[in-house]
N, C-alpha and C positions, 0 to 999 in steps of 0.2 A: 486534420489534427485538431484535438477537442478543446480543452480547458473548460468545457459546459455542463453545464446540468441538464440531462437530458431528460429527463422527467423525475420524479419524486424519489424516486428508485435506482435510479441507474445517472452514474457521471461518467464522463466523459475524459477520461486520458490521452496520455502518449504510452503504448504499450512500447516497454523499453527493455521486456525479457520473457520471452517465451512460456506457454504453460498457462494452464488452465485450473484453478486453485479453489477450494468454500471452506472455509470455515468461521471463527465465529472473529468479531473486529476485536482490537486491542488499541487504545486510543491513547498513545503515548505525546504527549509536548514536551516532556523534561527526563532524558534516560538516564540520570542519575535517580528519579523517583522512583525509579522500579529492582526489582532484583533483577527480572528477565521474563521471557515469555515461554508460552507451552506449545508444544511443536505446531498444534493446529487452533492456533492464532495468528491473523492478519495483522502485521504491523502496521498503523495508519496512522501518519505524523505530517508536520509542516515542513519538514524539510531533513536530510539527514548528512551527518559527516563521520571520520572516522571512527569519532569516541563512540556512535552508534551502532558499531561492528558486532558484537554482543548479540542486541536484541535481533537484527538483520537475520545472522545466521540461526536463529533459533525460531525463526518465523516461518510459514508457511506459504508466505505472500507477503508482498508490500506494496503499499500505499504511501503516494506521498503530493502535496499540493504543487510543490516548488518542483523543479527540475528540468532535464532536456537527454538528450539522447547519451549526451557526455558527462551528464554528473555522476557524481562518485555515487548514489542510489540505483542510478540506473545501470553504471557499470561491476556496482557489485551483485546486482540481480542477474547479471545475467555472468559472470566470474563463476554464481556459485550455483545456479541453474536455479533461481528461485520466482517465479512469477511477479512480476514487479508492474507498476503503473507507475509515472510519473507527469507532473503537471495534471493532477485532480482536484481544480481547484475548490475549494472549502471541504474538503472530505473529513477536515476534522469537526466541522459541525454538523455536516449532512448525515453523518455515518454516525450513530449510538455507540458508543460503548457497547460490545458485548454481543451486537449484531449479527446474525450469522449473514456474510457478503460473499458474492462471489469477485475472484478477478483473476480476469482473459489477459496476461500480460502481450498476445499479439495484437489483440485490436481496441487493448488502451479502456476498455468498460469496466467498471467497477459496477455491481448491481449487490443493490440490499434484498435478500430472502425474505428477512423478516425484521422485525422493530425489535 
């Protein structure tokens, strides 16, 4: 079980919902700052709770630094069959805005395609 960086490119999670997901990142810290997301966009954030239900389900994937097998990110990723990582630590500054990422919700790798 990860929380690392495992090289420039790729972090290390807790895959905490199945499924194999790319497309491009979407770098949220405030989901009141946004209207929403577009279906293939990666949601990739510091941590998530209810009020965050919205953007979750309109994602394609999710990222998140904070979490565990039992958090409410990880249990809605997998509730709603959506590729999820949790515990990636610093993914909101590793990861660019706008990135196209892949992420393996079963073995927890978040990988950048491109810059």
């Amino acid at each position: 079980m990860g929380n690392s960086l495992v090289d420039a490119r790729v972090i290390q999670g807790i895959g905490s919902s199945t499924g194999v997901v790319e497309g491009r990142a979407r770098i949220v810290l405030d989901p009141g700052a946004i209207d929403g997301l577009d279906r293939s966009e990666i949601l990739v954030a510091r941590e998530t709770d209810p009020g965050w239900l919205f953007l979750m389900l309109a994602s394609s994937g999710i990222v998140v630094e904070r979490g565990s097998m039992l958090s409410h990110t990880a249990i809605t990723g997998r509730q709603f069959g959506i590729p999820t990582v949790v515990g990636a630590m610093n993914a909101t500054t590793s990861i660019r805005e706008g990135s196209r990422v892949r992420v393996d919700g079963s073995s927890g790798l978040v990988t950048v395609l491109d810059a």
